[in-house]
Each structure stands twice: as C-alpha cells, then as structure tokens.
C-alpha positions as CSV (number, residue, x, y, z in Angstrom):
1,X,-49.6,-162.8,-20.1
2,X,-49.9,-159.0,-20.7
3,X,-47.9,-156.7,-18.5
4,X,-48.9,-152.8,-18.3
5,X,-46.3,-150.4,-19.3
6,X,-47.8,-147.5,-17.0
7,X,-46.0,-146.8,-13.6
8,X,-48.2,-147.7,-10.9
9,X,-49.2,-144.0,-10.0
10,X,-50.8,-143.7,-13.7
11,X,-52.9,-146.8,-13.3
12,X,-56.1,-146.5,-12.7
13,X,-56.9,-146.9,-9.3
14,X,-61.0,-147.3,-9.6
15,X,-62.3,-149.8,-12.4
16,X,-65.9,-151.2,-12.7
17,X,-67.0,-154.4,-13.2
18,X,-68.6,-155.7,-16.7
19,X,-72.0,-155.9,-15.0
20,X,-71.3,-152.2,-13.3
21,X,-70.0,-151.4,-16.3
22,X,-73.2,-151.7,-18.3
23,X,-75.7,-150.6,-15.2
24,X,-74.0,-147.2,-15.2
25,X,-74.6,-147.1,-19.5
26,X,-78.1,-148.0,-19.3
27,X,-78.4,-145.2,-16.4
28,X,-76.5,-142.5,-18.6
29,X,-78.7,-144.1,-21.7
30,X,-81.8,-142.6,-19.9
31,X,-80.9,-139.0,-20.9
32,X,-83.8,-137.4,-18.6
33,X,-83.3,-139.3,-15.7
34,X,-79.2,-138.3,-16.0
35,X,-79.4,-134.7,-16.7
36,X,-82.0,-135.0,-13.6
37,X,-79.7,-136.4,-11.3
38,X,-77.2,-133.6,-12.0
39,X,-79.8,-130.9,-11.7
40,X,-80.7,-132.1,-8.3
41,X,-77.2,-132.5,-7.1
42,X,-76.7,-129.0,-7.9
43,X,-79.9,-127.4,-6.3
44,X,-78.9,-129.8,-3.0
45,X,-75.3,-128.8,-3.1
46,X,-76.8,-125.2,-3.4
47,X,-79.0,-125.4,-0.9
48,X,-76.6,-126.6,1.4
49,X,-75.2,-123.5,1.6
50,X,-78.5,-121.3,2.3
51,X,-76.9,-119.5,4.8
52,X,-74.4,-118.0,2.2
53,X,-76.9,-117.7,-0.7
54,X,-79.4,-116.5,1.6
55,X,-79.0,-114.4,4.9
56,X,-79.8,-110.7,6.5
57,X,-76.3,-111.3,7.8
58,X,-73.0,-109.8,6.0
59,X,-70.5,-112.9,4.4
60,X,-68.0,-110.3,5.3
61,X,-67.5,-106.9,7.4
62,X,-64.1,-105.0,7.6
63,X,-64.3,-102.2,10.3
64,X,-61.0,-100.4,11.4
65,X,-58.6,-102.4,9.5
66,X,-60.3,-106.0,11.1
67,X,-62.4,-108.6,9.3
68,X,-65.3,-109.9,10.9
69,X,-67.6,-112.7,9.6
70,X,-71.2,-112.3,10.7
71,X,-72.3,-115.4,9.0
72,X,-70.1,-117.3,11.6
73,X,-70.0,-115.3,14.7
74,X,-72.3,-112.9,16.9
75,X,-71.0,-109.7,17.4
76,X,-72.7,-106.9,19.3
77,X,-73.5,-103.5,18.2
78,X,-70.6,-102.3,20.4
79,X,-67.8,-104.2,17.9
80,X,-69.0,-101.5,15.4
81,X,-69.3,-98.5,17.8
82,X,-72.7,-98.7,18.9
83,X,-74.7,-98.8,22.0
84,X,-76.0,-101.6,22.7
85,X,-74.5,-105.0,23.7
86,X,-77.1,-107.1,22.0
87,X,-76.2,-108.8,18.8
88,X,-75.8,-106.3,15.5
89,X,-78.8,-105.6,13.3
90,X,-77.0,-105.0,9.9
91,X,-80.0,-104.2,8.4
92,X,-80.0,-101.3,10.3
93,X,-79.2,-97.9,8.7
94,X,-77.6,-96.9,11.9
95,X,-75.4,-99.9,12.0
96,X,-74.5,-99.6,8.0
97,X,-74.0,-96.0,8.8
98,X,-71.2,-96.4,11.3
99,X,-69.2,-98.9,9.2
100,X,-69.4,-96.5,6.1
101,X,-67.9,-93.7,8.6
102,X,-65.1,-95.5,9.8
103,X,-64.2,-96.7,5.8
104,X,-65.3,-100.6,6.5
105,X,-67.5,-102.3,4.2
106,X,-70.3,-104.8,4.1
107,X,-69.8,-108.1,1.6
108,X,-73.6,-109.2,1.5
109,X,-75.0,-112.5,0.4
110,X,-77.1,-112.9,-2.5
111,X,-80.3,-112.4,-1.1
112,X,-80.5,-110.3,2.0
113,X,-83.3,-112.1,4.0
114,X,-83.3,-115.2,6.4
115,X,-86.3,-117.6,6.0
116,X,-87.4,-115.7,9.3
117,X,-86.4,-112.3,8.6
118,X,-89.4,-109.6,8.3
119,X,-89.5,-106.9,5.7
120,X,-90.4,-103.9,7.5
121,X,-90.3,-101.0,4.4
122,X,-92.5,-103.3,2.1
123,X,-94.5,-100.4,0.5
124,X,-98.0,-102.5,0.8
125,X,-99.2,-104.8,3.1
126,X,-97.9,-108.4,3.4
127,X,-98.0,-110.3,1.5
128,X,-96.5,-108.8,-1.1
129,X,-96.1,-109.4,-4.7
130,X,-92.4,-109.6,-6.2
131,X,-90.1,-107.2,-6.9
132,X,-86.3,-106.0,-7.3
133,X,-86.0,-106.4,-3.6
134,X,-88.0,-109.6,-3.1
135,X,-88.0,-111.4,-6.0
136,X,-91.2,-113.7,-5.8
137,X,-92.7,-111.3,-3.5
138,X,-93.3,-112.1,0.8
139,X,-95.5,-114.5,2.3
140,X,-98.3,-113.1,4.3
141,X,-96.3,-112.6,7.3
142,X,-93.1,-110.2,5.6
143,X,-90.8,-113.2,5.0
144,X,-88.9,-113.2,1.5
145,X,-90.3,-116.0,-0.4
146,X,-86.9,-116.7,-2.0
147,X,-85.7,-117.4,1.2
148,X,-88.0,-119.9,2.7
149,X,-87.8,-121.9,-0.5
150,X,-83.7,-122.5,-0.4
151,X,-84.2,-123.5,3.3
152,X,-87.0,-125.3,2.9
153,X,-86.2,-127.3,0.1
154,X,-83.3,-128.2,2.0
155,X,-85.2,-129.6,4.6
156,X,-87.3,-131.0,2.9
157,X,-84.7,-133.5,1.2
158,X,-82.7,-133.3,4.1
159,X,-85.6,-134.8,5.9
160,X,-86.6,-137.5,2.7
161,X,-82.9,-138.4,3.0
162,X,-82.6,-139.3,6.4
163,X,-86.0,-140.8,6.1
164,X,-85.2,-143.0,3.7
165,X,-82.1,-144.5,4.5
166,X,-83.6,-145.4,8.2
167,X,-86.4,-147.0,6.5
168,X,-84.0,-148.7,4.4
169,X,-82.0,-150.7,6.7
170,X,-84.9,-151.6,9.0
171,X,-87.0,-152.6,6.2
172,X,-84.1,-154.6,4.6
173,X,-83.1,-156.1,8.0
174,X,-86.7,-157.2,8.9
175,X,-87.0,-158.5,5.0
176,X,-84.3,-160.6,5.6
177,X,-84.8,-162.2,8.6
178,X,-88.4,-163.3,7.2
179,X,-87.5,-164.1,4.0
180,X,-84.3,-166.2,5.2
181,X,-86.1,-168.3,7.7
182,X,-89.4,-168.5,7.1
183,X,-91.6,-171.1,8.3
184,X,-93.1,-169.3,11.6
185,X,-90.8,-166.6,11.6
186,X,-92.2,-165.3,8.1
187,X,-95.8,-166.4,9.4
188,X,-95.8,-163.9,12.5
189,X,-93.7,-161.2,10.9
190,X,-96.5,-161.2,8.1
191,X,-99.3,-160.9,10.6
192,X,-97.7,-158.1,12.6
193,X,-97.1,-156.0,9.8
194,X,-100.7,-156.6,8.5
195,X,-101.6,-155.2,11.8
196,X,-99.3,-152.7,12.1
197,X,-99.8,-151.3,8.7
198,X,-103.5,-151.0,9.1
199,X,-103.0,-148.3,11.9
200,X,-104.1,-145.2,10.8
201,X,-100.6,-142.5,10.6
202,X,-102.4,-139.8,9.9
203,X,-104.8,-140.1,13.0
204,X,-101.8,-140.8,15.4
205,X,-99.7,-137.9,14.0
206,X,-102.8,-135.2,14.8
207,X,-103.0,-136.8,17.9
208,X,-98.9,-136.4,19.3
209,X,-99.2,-132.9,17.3
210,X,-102.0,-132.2,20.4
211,X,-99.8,-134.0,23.2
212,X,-96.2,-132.5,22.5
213,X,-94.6,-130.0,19.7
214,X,-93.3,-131.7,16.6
215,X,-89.9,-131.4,16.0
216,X,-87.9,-132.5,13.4
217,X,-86.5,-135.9,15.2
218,X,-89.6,-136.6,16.9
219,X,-91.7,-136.2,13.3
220,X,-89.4,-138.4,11.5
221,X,-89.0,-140.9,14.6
222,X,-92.6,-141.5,14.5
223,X,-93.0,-141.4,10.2
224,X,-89.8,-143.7,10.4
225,X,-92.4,-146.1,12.6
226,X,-94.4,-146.9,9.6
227,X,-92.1,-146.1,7.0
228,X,-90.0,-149.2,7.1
229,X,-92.4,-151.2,5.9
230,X,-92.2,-149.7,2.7
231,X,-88.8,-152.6,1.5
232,X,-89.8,-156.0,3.6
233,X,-92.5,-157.1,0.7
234,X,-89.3,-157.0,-1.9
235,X,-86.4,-158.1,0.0
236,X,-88.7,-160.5,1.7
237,X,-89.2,-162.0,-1.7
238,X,-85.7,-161.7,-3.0
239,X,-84.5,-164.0,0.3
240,X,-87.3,-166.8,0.1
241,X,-86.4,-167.5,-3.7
242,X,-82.5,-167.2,-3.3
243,X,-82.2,-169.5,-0.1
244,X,-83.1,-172.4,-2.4
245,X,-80.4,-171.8,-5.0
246,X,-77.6,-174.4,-4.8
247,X,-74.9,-171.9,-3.7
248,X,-76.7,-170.9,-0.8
249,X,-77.7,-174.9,0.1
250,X,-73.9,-175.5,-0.2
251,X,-73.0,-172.9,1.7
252,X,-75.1,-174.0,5.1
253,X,-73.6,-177.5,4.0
254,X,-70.3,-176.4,4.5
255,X,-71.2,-175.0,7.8
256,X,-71.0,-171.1,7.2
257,X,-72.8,-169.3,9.6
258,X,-76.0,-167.7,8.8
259,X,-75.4,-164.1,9.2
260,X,-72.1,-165.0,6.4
261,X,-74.8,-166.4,4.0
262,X,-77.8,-163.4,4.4
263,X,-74.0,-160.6,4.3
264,X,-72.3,-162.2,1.9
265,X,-74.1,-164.0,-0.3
266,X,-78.2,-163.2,-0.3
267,X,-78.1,-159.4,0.4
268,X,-76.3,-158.6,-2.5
269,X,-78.9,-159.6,-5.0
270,X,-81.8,-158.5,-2.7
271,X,-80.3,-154.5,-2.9
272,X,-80.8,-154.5,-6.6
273,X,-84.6,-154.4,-5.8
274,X,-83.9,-152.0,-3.2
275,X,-81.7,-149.5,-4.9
276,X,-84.2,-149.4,-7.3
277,X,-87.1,-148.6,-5.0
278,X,-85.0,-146.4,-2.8
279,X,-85.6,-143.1,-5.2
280,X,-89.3,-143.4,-4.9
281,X,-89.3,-144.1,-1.3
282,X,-87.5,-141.0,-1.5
283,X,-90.4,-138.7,-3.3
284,X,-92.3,-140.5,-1.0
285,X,-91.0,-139.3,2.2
286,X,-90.9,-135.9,0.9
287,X,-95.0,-135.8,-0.2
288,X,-95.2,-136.8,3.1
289,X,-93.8,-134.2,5.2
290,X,-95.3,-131.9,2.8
291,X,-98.8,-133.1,3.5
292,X,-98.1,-132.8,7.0
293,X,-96.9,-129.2,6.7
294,X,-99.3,-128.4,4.7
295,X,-102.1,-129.8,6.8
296,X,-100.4,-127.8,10.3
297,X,-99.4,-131.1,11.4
298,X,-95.5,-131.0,10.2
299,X,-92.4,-128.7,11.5
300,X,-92.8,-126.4,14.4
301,X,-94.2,-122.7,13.3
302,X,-91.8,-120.7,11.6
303,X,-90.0,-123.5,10.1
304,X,-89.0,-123.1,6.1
305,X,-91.6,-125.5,4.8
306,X,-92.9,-126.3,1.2
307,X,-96.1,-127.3,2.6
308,X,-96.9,-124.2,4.7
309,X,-96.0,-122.2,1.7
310,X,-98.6,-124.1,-0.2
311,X,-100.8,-123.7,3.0
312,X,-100.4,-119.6,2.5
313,X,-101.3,-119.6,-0.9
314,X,-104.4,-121.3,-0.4
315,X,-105.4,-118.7,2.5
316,X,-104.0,-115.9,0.3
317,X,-106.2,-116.1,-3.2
318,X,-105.3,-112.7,-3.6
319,X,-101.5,-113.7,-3.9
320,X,-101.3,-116.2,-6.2
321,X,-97.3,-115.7,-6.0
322,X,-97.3,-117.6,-3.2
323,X,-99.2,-120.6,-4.2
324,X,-97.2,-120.9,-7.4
325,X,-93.9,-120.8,-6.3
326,X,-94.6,-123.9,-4.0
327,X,-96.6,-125.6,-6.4
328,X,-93.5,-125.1,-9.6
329,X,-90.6,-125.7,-6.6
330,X,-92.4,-128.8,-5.5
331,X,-93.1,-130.1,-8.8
332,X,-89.7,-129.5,-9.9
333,X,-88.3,-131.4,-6.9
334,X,-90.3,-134.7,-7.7
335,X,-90.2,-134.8,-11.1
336,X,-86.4,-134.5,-11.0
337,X,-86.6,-137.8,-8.4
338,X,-89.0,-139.6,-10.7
339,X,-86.8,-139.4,-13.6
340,X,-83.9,-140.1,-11.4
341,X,-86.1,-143.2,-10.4
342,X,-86.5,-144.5,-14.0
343,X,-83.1,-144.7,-14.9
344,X,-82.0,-146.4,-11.8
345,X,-84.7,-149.1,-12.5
346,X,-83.4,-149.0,-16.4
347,X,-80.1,-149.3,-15.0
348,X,-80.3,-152.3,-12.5
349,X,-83.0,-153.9,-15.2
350,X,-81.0,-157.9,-16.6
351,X,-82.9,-157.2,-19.7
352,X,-81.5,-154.0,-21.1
353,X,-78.0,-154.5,-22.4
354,X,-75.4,-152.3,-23.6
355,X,-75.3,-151.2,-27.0
C-alpha cells in the first residue's frame, strides 16, 4: 500500500477518470476543434461585456472631485450643470463641454455607439461605408455596424444556448420514458411525434408574428415547441438497447425503483450520444433565429440581430459592407461550433484511443 507524502492541501483535489482521461486527449488531439472552442469562449466572454466594449455612454465621469459611472446609473443633465432634468446626452458637445470646464473627464468605451445609437454627423447619407469613426461603416438607418454585431452575436448564442439546453432535457426526458418502457408507451409517443413533427414551424411562426409581437421568450417558447424533438430518436435508442443488459435486468430484480435505474444507471450511457449532438443542436438553433430575423419574422425591430443585418445588405447592394460583415461574423460563428462539434464526437467516440 502506497501512502502519499504531500499534505492534504497539495493534493490534488480534482482527478479524472481513465475513461475521462482519454475523452479529454482525443478532444485536445483534434487541434481545430480545440483552438475553436477557445476562440469562441473568448468572443462569448467578450461579448458578454458589450455594454463596456460598446456603448455611447462614458465607463467613467469625474465632475467636481465625484466619480459617476454612466454605464451603471442614469444621471440627468443637471448632475453636470445643465438644464434639463432628462437623462445626459454625453455625446453632446454641450454636455462634454461643461465637464471639460469644471476639470472632470470622460473615460469612454472602446467603441462609442450602442446597437441603437444614430450617427448624426455621418458626412454622407446612411448607410455609410467604414471609417476611423465607424469602423465597418453604418447600417442604413445610422447605427454603427460594430456595434450591432457584439450585441447581436450575443444574442444570438445567448439565444442557441438557452435553446438548446431546454431542448435537451425535454428531448432526453421524453427519450427516456419511450425508450425505457416501450410496448404502447413507445407506440403512441412515436405517433405523436410523427404528427407533431410534420406541422409546418415556419407557417405557425408567420402566423403568431401577425397575432402578437415576438419577443425573445415568446420566440424561443414557441421554437422550443418543435425543437425538442431534435434528442428522443437517440436517447430513445440508447434506452431500448440498454434495458436488456443484465445489469439493468438485475437491477429491477432486486427491486430498485425505476426512476433509480433510468438516473443512475441508463442515462449515463444515453448522454454520450447527447453530448455529442448537443453542439450541432447548437448551430442549429442559431441558423434558426437567423432565418427568422432574416426573413422579419425573429426579434422585435431594433433588436441587434445577425439576420436583419444580412436582411440590410440584401436591400442595400450599394453597401456591400453591410452584407459582408454578417455573412464573415456568421460564418465565423458556425464554423467555430462545427469544429467544436467534431472533436466532441472524436472525443466521446470508444474507437479512438489514446496514443
């Protein structure tokens, strides 16, 4: 018997198991999809942060020896020795000009636009192309094109994310319960979703779009209503070949219950299938609310969208900014989740072993 020599504080608190062990070196063996789970981490953690990276308010204002923090609060005009008791336009000259006089400064953010803030001095008529001031130019209505693209590639995975992981557990709850029992519960279950899946999404979305405004909640309640169908095929499979196995017969022998056996013992093995599919669910989810903003059918107006910046350049030949930095931001995006795909099915795949 071996006894470690390390106090207990040096241990390490966190080891993997051998089978962990070599799913997480074939993952970091797939050097694309690796590097491409890093890259999106980063532009997610970024984007997180929009209103910092991104914003026509100040990070910081000191005015008479006090510190105010825009990005945070609402202060009037009147804070700053103005007029008027509505919020402060810092983009004002007036406003900057009676900081400067009283010796406070203005911290800005990186880039000095809101997805919804207009550029008023453009020197040509919306949209414009980019410049020092707006690097990838405005969209036809003034807005920075920057902008919109942090924010809306924020929501966008934002929206995928929460998408997903609601699809996940109904899907993989519904799979379960078919795949588990069987006999006439897998029978209806398998008719209802044949029925279910053959209604048209598309056709009901355009239809609640001309009934009540999409929203965010209401768009993914009713995607989520189709979505969750996506997982039942393969944990539905992974459950009607494990019951049989004679762990699972001597389980219900010994009279465990059967919410312990599909917990503890079957739904294990059936999330291998799922973590593998969940990345492309993912992209999926994503192309869809795309195509949906795309179409006019997605987020309410206004909204930083991928999709109704692909919609703009295709009404705005002229500005072929537009269409370009959606088409390269959106193609970046997917690619990075397909490669982060690969590797987790190269990771969670029995027949790769580690070198």
């Amino acid at each position: 018997m071996s006894v470690s020599l390390l106090p207990s504080f040096a241990r390490p608190k966190f080891v993997l198991s051998p089978i962990n062990r070599r799913r997480w070196h074939n993952f970091r063996a797939n050097k694309r999809g690796y590097w491409s789970l890093w890259a999106f981490l980063a532009l997610f953690f970024l984007s997180l942060f929009a209103e910092f990276i991104a914003n026509d308010k100040p990070l910081l204002v000191t005015f008479k020896g006090e510190i105010y923090s825009p990005v945070f609060v609402s202060y009037p005009e009147t804070a700053f020795g103005g007029y008027f008791e509505t919020e402060a336009d810092y983009r004002d000259p007036e406003v900057q000009r009676l900081i400067s006089e009283a010796g406070g400064t203005i911290i800005w953010p990186l880039i000095r636009y809101d997805y919804r803030t207009i550029n008023l001095n453009l020197p040509v008529p919306a949209p414009a192309p980019p410049s020092a001031e707006n690097w990838l130019g405005t969209d036809d209505q003034g807005r920075d094109v920057v902008a919109r693209l942090i924010y809306g590639f924020r929501i966008s995975v934002l929206f995928g994310l929460v998408l997903t992981l609601a699809s996940s557990v109904i899907g993989v709850a519904a799979g379960a319960v078919q795949g588990y029992f069987g006999g006439w519960t897998d029978l209806l279950f398998q008719r209802f979703i044949e029925i279910w899946t053959s209604v048209p999404t598309l056709y009901l979305l355009i239809i609640m779009a001309a009934v009540i405004e999409p929203s965010f909640w209401i768009l993914l309640g009713i995607l989520l209503l189709f979505s969750w169908v996506s997982l039942v095929g393969v944990v539905r499979a992974e459950f009607l070949r494990g019951r049989n196995f004679e762990y699972i017969k001597a389980a219900r022998a010994l009279g465990l219950k059967d919410t312990t056996i599909i917990f503890k013992h079957l739904l294990p093995n059936a999330m291998v299938a799922t973590l593998t599919f969940m990345p492309f669910i993912l992209n999926s989810s994503i192309t869809t609310l795309t195509s949906l903003d795309f179409l006019g059918f997605g987020l309410p107006p206004g909204s930083p969208s991928l999709g109704e910046l692909l919609a703009q350049g295709k009404a705005n030949l002229q500005a072929p900014w537009l269409g370009l930095a959606g088409f390269f931001s959106i193609a970046i995006m997917l690619s990075l989740l397909i490669f982060i795909g690969e590797a987790v099915r190269d990771a969670f795949d029995p027949r790769k072993v580690m070198q």
